[in-house]
KEMIGU-875900 format. One record per atom (N, C-alpha, C): x negated, y negated, z; residue in three letters. Coordinates in steps of 0.2 Angstrom, whole numbers, padded with zeros to 4 digits, always signed. Layout:
BEGIN
XYZala/...
//
This chain:
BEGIN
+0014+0048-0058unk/+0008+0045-0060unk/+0007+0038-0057unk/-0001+0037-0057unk/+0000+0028-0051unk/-0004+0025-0057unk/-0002+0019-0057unk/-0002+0012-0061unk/-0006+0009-0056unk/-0014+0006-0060unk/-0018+0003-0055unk/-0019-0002-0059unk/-0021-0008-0055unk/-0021-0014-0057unk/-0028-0017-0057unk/-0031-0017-0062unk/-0040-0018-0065unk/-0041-0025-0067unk/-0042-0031-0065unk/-0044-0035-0065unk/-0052-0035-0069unk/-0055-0031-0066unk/-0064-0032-0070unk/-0068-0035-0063unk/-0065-0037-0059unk/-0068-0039-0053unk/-0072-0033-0050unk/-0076-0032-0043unk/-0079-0027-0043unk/-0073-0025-0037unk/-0070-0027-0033unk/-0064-0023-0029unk/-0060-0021-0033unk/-0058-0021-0039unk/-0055-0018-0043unk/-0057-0011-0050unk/-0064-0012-0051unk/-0068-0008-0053unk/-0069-0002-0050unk/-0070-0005-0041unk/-0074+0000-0037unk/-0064+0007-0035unk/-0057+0002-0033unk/-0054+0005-0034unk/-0053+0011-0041unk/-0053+0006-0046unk/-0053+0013-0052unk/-0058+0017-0051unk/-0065+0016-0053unk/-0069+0024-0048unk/-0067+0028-0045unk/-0066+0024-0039unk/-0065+0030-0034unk/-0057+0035-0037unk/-0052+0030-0040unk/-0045+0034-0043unk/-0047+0040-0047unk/-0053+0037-0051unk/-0055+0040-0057unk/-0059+0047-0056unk/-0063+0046-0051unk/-0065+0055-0047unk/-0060+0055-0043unk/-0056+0055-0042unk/-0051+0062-0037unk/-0048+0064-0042unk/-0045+0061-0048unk/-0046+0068-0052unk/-0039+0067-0054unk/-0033+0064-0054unk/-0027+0063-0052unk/-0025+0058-0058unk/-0021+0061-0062unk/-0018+0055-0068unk/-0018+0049-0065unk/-0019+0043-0068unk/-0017+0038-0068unk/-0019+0032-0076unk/-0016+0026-0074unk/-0016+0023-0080unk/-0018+0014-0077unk/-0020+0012-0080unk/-0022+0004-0077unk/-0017-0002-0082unk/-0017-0007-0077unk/-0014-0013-0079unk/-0021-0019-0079unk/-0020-0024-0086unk/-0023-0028-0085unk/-0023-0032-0086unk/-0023-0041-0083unk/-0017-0047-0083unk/-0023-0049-0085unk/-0021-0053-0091unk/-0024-0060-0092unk/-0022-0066-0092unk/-0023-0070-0088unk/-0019-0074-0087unk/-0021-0081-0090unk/-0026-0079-0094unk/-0030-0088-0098unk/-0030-0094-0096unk/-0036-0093-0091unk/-0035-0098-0086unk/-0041-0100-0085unk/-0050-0095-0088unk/-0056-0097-0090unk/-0058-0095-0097unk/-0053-0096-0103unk/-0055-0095-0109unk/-0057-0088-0110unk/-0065-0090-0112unk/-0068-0085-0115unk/-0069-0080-0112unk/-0071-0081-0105unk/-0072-0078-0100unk/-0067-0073-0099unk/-0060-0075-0098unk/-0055-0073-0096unk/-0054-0065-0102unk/-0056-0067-0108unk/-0056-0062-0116unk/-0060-0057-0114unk/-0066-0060-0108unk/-0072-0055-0108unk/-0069-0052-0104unk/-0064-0052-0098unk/-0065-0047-0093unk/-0058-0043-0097unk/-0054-0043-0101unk/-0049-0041-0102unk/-0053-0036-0108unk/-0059-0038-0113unk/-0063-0030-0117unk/-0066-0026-0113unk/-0068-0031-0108unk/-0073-0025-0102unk/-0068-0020-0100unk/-0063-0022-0099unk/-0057-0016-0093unk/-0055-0010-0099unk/-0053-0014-0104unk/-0051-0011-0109unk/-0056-0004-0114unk/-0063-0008-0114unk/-0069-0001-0115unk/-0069+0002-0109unk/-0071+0001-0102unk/-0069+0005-0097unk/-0064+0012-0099unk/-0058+0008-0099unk/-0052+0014-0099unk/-0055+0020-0106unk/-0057+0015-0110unk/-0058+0020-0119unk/-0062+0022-0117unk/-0068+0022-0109unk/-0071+0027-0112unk/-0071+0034-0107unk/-0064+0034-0102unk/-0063+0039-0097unk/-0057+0040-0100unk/-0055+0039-0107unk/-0047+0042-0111unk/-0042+0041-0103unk/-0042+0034-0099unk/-0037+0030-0095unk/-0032+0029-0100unk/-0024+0028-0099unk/-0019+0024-0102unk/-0022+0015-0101unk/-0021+0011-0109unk/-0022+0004-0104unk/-0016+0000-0106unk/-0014-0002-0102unk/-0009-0008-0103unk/-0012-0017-0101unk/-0011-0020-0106unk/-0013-0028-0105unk/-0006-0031-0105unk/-0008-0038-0104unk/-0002-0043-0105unk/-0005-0050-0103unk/-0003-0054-0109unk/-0010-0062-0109unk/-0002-0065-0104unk/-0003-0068-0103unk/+0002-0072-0099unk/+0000-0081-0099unk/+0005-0085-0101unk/+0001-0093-0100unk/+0005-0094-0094unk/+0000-0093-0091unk/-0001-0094-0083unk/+0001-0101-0080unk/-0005-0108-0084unk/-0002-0116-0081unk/+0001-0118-0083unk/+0007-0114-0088unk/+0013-0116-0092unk/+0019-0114-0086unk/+0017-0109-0085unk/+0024-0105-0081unk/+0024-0109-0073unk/+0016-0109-0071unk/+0017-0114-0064unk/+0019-0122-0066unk/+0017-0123-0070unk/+0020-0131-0070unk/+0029-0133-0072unk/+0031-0127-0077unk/+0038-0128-0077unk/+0041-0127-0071unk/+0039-0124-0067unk/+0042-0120-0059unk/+0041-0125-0054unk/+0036-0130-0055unk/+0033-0132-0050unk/+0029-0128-0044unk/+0026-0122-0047unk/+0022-0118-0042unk/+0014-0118-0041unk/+0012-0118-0038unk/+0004-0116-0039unk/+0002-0112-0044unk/-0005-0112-0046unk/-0006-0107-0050unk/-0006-0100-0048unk/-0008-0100-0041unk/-0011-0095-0039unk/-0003-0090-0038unk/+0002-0093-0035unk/+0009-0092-0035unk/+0013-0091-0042unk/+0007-0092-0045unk/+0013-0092-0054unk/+0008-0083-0055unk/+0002-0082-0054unk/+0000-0078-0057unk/+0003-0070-0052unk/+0004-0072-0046unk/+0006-0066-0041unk/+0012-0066-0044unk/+0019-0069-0045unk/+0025-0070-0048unk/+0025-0064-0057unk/+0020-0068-0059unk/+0020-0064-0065unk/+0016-0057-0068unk/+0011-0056-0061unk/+0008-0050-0059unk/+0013-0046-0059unk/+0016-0046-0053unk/+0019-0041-0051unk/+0029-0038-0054unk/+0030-0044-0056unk/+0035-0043-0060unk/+0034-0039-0068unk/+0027-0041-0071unk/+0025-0036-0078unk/+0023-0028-0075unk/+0021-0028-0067unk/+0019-0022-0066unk/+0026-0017-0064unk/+0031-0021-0061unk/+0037-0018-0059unk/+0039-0014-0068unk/+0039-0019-0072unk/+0043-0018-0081unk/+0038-0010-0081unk/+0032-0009-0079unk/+0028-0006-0082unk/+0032+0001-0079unk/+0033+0000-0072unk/+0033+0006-0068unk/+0042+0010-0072unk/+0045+0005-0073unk/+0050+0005-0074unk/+0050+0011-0082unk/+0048+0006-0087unk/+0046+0008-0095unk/+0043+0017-0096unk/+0038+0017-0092unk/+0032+0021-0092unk/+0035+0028-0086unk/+0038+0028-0080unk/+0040+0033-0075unk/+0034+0033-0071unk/+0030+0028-0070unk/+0026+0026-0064unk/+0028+0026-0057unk/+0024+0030-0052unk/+0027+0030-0047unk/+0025+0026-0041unk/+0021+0023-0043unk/+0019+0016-0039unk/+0013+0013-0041unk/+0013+0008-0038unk/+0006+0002-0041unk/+0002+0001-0035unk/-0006+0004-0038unk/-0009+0001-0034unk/-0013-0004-0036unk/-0017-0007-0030unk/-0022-0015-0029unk/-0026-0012-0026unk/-0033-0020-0025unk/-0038-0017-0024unk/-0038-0022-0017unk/-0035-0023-0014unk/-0035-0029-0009unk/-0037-0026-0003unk/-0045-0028+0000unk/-0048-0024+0005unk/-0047-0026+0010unk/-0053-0026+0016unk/-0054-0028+0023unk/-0054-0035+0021unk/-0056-0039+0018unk/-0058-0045+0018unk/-0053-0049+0017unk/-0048-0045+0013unk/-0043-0050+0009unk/-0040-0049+0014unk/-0040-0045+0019unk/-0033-0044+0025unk/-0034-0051+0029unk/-0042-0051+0029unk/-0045-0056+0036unk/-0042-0061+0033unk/-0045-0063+0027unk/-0041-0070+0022unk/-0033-0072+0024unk/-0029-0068+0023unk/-0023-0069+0023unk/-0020-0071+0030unk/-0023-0065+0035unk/-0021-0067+0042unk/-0025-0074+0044unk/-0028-0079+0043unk/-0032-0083+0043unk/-0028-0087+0041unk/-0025-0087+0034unk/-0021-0092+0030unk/-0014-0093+0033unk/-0010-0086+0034unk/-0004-0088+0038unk/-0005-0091+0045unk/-0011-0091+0049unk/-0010-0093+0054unk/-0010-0100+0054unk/-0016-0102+0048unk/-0015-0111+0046unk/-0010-0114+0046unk/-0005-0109+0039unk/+0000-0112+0039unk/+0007-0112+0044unk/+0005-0108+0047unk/+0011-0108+0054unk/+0014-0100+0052unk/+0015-0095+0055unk/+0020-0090+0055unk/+0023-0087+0061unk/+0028-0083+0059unk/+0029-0077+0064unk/+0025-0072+0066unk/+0030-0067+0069unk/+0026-0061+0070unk/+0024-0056+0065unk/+0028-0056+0058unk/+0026-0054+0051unk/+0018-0055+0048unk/+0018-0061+0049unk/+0011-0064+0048unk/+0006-0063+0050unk/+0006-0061+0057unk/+0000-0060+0060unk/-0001-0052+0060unk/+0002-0048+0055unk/+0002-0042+0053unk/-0002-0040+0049unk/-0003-0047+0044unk/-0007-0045+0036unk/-0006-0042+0032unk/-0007-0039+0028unk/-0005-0035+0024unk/-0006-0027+0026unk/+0000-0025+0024unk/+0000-0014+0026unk/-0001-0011+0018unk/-0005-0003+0020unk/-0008-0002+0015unk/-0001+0003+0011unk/+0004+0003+0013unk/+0012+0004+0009unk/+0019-0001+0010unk/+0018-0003+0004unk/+0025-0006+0004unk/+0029-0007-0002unk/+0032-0010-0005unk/+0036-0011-0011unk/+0033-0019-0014unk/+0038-0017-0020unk/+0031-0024-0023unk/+0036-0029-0024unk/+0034-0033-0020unk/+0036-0042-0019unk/+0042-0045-0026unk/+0045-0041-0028unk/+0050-0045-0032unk/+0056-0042-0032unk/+0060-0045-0031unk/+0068-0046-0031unk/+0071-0038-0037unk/+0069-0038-0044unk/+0071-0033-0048unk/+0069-0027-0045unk/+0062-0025-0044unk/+0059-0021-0044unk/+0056-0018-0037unk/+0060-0022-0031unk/+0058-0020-0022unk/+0057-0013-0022unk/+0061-0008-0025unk/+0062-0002-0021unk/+0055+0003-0027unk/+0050+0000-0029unk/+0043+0003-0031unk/+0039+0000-0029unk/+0036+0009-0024unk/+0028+0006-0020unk/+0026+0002-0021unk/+0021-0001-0019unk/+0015-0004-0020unk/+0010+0000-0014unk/+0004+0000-0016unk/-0002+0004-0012unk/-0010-0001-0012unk/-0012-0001-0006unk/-0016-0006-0006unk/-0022-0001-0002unk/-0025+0005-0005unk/-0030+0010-0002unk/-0035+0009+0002unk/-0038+0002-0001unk/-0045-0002+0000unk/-0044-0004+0007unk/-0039-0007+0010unk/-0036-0011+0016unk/-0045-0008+0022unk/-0045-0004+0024unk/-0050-0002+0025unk/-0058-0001+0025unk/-0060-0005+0018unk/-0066-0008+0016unk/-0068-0013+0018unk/-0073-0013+0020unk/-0074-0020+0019unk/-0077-0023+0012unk/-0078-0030+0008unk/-0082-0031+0005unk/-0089-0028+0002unk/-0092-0028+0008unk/-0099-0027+0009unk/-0100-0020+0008unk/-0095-0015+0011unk/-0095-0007+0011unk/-0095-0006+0002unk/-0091-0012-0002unk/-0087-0009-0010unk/-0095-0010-0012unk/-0097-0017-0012unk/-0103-0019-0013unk/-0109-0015-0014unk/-0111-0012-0008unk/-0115-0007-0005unk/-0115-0001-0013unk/-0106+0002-0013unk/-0107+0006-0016unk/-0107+0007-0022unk/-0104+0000-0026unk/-0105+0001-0034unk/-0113+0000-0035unk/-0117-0005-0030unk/-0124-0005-0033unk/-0128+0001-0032unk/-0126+0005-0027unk/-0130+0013-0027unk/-0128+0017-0032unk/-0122+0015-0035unk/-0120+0021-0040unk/-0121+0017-0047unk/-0126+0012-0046unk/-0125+0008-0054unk/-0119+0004-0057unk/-0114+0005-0055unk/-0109+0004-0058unk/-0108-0003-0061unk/-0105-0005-0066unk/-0103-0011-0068unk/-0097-0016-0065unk/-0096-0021-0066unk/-0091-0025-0064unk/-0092-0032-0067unk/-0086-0037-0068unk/-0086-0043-0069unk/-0085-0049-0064unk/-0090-0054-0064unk/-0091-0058-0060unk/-0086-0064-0062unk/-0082-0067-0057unk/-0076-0075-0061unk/-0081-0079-0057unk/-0080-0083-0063unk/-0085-0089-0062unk/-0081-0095-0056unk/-0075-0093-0056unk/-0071-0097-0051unk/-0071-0095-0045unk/-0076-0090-0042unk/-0074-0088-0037unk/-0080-0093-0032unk/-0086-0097-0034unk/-0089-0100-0029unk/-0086-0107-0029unk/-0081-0110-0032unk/-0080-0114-0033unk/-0073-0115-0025unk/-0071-0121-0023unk/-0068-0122-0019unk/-0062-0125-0018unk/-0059-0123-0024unk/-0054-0129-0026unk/-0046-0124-0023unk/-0047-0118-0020unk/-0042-0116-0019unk/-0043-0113-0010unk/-0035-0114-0008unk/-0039-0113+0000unk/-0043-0106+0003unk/-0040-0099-0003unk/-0044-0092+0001unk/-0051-0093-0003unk/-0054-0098-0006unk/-0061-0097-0010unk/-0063-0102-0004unk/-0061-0107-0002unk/-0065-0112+0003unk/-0065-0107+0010unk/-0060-0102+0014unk/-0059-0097+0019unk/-0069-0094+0017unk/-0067-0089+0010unk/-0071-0083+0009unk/-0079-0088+0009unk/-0079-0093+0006unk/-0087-0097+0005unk/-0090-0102+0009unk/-0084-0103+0011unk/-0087-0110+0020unk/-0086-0105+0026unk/-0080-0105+0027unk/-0077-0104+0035unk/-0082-0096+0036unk/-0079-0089+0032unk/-0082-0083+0034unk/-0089-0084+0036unk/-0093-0089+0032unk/-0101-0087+0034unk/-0101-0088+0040unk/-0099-0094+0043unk/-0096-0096+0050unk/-0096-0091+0054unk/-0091-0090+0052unk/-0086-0084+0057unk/-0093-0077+0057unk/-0095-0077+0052unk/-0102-0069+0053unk/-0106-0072+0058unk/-0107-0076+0058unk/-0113-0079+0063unk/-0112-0079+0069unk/-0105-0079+0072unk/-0102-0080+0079unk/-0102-0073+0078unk/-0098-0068+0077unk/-0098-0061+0077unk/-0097-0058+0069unk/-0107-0054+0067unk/-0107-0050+0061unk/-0099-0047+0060unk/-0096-0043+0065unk/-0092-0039+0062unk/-0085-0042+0064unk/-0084-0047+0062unk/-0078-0052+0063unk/-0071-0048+0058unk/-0072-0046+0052unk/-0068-0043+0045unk/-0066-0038+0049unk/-0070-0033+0053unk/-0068-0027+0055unk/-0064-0028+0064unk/-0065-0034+0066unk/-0061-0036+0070unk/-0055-0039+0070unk/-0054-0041+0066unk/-0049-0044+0063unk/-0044-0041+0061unk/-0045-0036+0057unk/-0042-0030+0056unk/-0039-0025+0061unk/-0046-0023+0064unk/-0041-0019+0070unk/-0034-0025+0075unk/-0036-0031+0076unk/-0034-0034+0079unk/-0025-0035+0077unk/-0025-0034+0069unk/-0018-0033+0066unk/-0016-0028+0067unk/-0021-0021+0067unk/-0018-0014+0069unk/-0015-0015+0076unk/-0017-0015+0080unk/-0015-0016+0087unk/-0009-0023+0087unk/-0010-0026+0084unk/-0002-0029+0084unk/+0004-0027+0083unk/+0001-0024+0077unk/+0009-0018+0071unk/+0009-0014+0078unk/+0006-0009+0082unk/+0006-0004+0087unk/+0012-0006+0092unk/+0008-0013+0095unk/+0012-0015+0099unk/+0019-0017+0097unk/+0020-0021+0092unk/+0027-0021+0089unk/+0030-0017+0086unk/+0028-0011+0087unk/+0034-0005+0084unk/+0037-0003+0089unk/+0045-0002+0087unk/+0050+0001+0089unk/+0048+0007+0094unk/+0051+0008+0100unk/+0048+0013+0103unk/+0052+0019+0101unk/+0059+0019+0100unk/+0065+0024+0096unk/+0065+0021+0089unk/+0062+0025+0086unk/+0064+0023+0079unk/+0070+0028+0077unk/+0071+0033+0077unk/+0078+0037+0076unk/+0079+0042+0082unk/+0087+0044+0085unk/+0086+0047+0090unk/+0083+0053+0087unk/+0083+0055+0095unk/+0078+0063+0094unk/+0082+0069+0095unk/+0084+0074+0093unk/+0087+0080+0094unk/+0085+0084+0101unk/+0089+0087+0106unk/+0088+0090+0111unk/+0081+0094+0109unk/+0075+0093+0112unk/+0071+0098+0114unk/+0071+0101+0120unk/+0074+0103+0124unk/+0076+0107+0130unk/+0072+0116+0127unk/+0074+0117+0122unk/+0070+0124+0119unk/+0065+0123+0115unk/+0063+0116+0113unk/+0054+0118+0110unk/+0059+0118+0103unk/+0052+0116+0100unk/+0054+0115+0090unk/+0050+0123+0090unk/+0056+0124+0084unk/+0052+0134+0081unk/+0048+0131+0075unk/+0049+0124+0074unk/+0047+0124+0067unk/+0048+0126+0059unk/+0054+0129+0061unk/+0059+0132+0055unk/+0062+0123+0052unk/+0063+0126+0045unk/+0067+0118+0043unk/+0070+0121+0037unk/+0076+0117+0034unk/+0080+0120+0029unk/+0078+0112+0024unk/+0076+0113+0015unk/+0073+0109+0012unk/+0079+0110+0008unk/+0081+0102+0005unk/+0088+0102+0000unk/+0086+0097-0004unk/+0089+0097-0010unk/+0087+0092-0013unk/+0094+0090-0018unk/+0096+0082-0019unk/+0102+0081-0018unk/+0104+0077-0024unk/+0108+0076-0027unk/+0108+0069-0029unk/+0113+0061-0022unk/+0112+0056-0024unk/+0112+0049-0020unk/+0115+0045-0022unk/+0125+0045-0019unk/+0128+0039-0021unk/+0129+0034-0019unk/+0125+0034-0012unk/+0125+0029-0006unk/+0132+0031-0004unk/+0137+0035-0003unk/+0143+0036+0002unk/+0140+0038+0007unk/+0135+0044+0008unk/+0134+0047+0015unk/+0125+0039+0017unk/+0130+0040+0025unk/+0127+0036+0030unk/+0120+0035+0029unk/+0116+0029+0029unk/+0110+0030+0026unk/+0106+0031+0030unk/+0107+0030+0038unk/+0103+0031+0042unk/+0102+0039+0043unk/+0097+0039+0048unk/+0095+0045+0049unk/+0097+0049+0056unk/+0102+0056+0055unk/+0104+0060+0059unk/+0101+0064+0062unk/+0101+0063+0068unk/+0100+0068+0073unk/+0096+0075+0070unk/+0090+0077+0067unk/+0088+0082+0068unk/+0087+0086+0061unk/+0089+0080+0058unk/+0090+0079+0047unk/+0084+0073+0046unk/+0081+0074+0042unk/+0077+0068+0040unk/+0076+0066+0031unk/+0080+0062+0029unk/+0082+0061+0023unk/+0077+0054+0018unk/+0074+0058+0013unk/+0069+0056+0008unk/+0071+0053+0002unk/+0070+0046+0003unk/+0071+0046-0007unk/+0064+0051-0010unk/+0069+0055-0016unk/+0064+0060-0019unk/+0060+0055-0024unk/+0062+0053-0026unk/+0059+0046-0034unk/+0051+0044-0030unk/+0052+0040-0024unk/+0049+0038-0021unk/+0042+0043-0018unk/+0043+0048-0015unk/+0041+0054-0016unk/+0034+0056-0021unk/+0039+0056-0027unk/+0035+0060-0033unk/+0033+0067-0034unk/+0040+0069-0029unk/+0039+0077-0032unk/+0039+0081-0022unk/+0041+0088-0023unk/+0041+0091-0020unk/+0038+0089-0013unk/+0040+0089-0006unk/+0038+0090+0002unk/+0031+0093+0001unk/+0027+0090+0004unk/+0020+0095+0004unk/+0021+0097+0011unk/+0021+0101+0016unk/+0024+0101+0023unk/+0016+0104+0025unk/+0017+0102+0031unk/+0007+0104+0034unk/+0012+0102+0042unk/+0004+0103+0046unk/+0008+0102+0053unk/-0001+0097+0055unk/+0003+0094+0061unk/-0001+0090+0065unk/-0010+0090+0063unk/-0014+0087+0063unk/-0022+0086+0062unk/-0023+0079+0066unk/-0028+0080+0068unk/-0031+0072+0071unk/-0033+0067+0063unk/-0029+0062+0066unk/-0029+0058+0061unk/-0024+0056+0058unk/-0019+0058+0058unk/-0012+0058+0055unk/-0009+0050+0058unk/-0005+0049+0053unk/-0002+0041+0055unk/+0005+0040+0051unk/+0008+0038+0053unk/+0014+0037+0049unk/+0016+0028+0053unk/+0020+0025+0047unk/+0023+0020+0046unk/+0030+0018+0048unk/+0035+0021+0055unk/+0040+0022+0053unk/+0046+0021+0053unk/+0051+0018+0048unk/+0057+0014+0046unk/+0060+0010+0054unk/+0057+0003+0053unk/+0058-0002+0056unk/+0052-0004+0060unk/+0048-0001+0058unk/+0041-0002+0060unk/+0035-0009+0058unk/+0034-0013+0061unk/+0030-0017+0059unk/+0025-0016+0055unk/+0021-0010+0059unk/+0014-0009+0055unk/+0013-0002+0056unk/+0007+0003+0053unk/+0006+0009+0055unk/+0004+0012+0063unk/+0007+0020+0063unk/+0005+0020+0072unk/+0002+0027+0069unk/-0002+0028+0076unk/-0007+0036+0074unk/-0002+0039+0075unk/+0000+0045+0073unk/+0006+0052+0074unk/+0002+0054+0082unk/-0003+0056+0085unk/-0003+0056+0092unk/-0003+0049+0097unk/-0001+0045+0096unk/+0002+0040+0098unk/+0009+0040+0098unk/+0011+0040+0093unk/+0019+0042+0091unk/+0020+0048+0094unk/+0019+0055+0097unk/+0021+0060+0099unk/+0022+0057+0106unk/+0014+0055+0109unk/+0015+0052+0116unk/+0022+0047+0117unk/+0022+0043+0113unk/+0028+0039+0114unk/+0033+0042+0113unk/+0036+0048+0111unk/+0043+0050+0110unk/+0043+0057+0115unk/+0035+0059+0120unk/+0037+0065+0126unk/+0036+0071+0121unk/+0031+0071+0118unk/+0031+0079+0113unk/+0027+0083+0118unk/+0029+0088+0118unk/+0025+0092+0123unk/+0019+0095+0117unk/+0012+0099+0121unk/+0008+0100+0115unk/+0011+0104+0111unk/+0016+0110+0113unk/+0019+0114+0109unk/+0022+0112+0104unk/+0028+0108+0103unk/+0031+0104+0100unk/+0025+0099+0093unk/+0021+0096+0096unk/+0017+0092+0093unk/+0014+0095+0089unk/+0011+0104+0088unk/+0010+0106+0085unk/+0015+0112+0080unk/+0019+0111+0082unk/+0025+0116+0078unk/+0029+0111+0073unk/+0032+0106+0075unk/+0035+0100+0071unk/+0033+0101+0065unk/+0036+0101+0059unk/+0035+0101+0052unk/+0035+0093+0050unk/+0029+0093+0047unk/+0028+0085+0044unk/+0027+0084+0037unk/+0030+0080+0033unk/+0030+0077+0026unk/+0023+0074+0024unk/+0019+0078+0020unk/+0011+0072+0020unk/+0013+0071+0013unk/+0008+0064+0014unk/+0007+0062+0008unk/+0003+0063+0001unk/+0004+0068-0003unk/-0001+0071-0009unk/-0006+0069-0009unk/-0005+0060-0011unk/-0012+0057-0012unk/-0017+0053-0007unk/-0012+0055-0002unk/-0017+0054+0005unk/-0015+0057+0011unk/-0016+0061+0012unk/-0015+0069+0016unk/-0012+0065+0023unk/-0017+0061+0026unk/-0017+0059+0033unk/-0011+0054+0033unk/-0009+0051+0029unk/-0002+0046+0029unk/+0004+0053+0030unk/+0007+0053+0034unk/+0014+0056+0037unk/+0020+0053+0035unk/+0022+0056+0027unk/+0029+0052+0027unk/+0036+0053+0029unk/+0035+0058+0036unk/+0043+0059+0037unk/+0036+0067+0043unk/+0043+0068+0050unk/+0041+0070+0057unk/+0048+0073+0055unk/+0048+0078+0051unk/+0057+0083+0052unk/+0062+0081+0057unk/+0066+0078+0057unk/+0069+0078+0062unk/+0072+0074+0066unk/+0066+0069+0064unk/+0064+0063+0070unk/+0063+0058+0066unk/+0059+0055+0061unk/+0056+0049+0060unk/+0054+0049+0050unk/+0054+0045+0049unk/+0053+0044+0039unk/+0049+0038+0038unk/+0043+0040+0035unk/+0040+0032+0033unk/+0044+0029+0029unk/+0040+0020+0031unk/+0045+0016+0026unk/+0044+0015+0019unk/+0038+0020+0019unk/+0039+0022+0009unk/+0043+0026+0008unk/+0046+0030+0010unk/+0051+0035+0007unk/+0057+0035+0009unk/+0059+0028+0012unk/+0066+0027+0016unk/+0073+0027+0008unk/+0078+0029+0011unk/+0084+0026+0006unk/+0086+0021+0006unk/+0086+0020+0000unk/+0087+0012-0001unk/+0094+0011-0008unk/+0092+0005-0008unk/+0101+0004-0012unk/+0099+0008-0019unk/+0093+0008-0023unk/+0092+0011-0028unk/+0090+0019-0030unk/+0091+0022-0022unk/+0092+0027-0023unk/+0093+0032-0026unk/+0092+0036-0030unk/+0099+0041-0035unk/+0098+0047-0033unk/+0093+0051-0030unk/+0091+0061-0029unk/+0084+0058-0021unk/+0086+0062-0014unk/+0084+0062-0009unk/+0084+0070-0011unk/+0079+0069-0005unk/+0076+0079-0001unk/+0080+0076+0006unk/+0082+0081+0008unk/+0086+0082+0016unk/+0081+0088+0019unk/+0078+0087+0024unk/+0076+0092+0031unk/+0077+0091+0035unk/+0081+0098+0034unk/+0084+0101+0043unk/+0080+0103+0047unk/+0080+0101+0053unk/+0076+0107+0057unk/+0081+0112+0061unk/+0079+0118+0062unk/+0084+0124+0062unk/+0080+0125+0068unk/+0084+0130+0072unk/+0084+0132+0080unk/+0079+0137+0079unk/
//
């Protein structure tokens, strides 16, 4: 079951819709973090009538926000991600949530890449954020996190909540400029449209082609294909004390099952498939990744692939060969699937 995180904003609203037609249990988180008073009480009844009126689970949590950044000596804006995602980890944890998703789209990736190049980065940084990873706190690292939107832009969410009517809450802090990704999003971007309208969508592919270039070219060895894959494979499922080698053997390809959420969906090759894969910077297209590892077309189409339930086209595991880095083993481990490929 995914945990989605409803602020009342309209990238957050426009994620619950879309969550909420496909059709798929889930339940909403929603922080209030008492930062514009009244305001703040009104987006936390709005989210809440929401949920009550699609029978969603809801979970709140009031947090004193300028209390916890001033003890810390941290920002606010660093006090509220801190205490974000640490109440959503307790959630995942209490509740048997399988991951958390955000509403953080096209825009907010442009933002971020913008922001770490300000402040000076590596080659991490000018990745932006991937639309899989785990969630930013020390207790809780080895649960998802899911960012679906990464591919919206602004304008696209825009476009659709006002076609379909739909409601959303406006933060009166958001024209204001007292914080640096509000002065990026309301000085610099208009800027930036003006030199090039589709700057958000440049920018982004701009990070996909970097993650591309900086992935591993061998991310696990390959098993002799001198005979061709039959596309036979043997499915186990196991428990996980961390004694056996955690890396990946030759022609085995080992899943945390938790991580997962339930049984291998197994499918073979479609244009459009992409996997992320352990040691990988960013996502690469699976006919890109075949190209780079010499799959012949036979091969390419016989190879048993791992898809992802809730989005088909995410490839989390190439039998044999390669495991996305959402479903790697990690120290908290306890029950892996193991896939063999068989001759």
């Amino acid at each position: 079951m995914l945990l989605v995180a409803v602020s009342g904003g309209i990238d957050s609203m426009y994620l619950a819709e879309k969550v909420r037609r496909q059709g798929g249990p889930f339940a909403i988180a929603h922080c209030n973090f008492r930062l514009r008073g009244e305001e703040s009480d009104g987006d936390e009844a709005f989210v809440r009538d929401w949920a009550e009126r699609y029978g969603v689970p809801f979970h709140v949590r009031r947090f004193e926000t300028a209390d916890y950044a001033r003890d810390r000596g941290i920002s606010i804006e660093m006090a509220a991600r801190e205490l974000r995602y640490r109440w959503f980890g307790a959630l995942c944890r209490e509740y048997g949530y399988e991951a958390v998703a955000v509403a953080h789209n096209a825009n907010d990736n442009a933002e971020t890449l913008l922001l770490n190049l300000l402040r000076g980065t590596g080659l991490k940084g000018i990745l932006g954020m991937q639309e899989a990873g785990f969630l930013p706190d020390p207790e809780y690292g080895d649960i998802p996190l899911r960012r679906p939107l990464l591919s919206a832009t602004r304008e696209e969410i825009t476009a659709f909540m006002r076609a379909e009517g739909l409601p959303w809450r406006e933060d009166s802090t958001n024209g204001e400029c007292h914080y640096k990704r509000n002065k990026l999003r309301n000085q610099v971007f208009p800027l930036l449209a003006e030199i090039n309208p589709s700057f958000v969508r440049t920018l982004c592919r701009s990070m996909e082609r970097f993650a591309e270039e900086l992935s591993p070219k061998e991310e696990t060895p390959a098993p002799d294909r001198s005979r061709g894959i039959s596309g036979r494979y043997r499915l186990e499922e196991a428990s996980w004390d961390g004694s056996e080698d955690v890396r990946q053997k030759e022609g085995v390809s080992i899943l945390d099952a938790c991580r997962l959420g339930g049984a291998p969906l197994i499918g073979r090759w479609e244009q459009g498939d992409w996997i992320r894969p352990i040691g990988a910077p960013g996502r690469k297209k699976l006919q890109d990744w075949f190209t780079d590892h010499h799959f012949t077309p036979e091969d390419k189409h016989a190879v048993p692939l791992v898809r992802d339930p809730e989005n088909p086209s995410h490839i989390l595991a190439v039998v044999g060969y390669a495991v996305d880095q959402s479903v790697r083993v990690g120290p908290k481990t306890r029950r892996i699937y193991r896939l063999t490929l068989l001759p």
